[in-house]
Rosetta silent file (secondary structure, phi, psi, omega in degrees, C-alpha in Angstrom):
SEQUENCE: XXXXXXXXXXXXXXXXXXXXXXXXXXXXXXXXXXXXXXXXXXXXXXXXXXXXXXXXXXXXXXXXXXXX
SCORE:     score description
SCORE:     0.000 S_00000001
   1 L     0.000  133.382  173.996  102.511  -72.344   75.371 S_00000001
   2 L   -70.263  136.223  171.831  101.546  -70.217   78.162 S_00000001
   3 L   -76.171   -2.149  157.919   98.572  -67.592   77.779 S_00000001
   4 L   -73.599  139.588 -168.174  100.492  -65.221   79.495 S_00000001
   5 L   -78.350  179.988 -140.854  102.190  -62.438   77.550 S_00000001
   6 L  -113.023  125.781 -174.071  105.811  -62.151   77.525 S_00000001
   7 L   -77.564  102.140  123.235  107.269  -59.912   79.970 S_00000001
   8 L    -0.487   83.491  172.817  110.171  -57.313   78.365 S_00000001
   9 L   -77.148  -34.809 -129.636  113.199  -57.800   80.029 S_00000001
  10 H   -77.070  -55.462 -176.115  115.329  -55.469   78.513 S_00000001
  11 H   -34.023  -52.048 -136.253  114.040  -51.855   80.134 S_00000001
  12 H   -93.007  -32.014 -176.815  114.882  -53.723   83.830 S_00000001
  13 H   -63.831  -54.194 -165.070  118.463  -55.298   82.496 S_00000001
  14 H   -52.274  -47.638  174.275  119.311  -51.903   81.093 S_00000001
  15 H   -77.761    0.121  177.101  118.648  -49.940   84.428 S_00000001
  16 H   -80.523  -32.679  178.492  120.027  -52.351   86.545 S_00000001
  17 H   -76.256  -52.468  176.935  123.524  -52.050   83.917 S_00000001
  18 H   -84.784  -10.372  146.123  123.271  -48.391   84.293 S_00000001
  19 H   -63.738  -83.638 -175.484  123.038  -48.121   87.999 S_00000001
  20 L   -40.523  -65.759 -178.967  125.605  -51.060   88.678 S_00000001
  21 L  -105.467   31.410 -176.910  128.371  -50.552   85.850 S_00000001
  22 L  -129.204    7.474 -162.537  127.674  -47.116   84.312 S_00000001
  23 H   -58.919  -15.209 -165.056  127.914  -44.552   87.218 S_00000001
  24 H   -96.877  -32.027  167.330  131.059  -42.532   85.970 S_00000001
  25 H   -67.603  -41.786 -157.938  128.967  -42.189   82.315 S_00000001
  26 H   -74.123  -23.480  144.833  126.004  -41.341   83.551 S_00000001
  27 H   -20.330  -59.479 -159.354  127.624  -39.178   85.922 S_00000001
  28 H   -83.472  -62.425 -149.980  129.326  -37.702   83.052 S_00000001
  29 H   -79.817  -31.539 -138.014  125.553  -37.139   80.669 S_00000001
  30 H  -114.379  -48.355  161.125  123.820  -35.665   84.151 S_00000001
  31 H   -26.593  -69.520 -171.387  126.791  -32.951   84.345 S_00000001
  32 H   -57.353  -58.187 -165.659  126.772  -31.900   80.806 S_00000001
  33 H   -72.725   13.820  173.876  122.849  -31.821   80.778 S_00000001
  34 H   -98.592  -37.265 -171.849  123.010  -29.299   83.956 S_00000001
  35 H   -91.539  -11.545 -162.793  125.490  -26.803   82.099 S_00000001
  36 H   -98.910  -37.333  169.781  124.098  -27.058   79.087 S_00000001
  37 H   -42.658  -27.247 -176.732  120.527  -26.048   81.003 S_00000001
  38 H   -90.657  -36.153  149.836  122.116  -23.628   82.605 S_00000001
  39 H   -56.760  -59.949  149.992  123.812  -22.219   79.761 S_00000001
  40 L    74.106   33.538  133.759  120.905  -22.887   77.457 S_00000001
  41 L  -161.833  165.953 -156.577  122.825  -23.743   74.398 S_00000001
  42 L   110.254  173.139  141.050  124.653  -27.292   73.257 S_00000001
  43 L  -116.744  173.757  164.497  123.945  -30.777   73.509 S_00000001
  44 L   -90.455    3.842 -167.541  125.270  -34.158   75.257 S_00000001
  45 H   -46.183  -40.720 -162.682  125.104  -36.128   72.333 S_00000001
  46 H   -87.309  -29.191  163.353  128.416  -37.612   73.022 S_00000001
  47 H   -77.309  -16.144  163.837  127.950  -38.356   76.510 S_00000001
  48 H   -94.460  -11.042  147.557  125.150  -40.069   75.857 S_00000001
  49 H   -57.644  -49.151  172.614  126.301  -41.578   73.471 S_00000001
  50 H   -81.261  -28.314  175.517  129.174  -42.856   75.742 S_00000001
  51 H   -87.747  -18.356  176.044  126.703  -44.003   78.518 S_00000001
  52 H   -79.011   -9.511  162.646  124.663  -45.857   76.280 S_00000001
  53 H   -50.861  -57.796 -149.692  127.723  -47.840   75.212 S_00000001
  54 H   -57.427  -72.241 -152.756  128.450  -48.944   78.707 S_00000001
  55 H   -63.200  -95.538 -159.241  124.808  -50.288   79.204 S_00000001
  56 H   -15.230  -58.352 -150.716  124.503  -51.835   75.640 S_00000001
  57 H   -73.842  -23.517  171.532  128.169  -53.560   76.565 S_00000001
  58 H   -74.629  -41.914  176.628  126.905  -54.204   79.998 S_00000001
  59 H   -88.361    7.741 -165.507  123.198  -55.996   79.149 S_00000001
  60 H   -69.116  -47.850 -174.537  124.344  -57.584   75.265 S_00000001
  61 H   -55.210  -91.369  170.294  125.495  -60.448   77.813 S_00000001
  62 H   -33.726  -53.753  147.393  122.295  -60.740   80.232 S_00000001
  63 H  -112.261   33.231  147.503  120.234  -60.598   77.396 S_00000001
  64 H   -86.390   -1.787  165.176  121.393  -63.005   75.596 S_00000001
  65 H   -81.504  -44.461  169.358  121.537  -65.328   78.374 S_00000001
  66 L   -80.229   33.690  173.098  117.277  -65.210   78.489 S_00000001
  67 L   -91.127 -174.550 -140.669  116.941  -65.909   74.682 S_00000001
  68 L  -148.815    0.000    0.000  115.693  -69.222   73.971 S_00000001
């Protein structure tokens, strides 16, 4: 066993999955949170909710390819 500690992949899969295959969600969540600031009442839940699908459905794949 190595004494180094075990590097967290997941934060670097997710933003690489949310750059690459998510741009039209996130796209979508960075609208909504500008009107609703601007507005100054509502939430995003559901667009965020919809971009965190795509990135779950994009890294479930990636990391389960480095599990052991």
């Amino acid at each position: 066993m190595s004494d180094e500690d075990p590097v967290d992949i997941l934060p670097q899969i997710r933003k690489d999955c949310l750059e690459a295959a998510c741009p039209i969600p996130k796209a979508a969540y960075d609208a909504c949170i500008k009107r609703v600031q601007a507005k100054g009442d509502g939430d995003c839940e559901a667009w965020y909710f919809d971009m965190l699908g795509c990135v779950d459905k994009c890294a479930a794949p990636k990391i389960f390819a480095h599990t052991k």
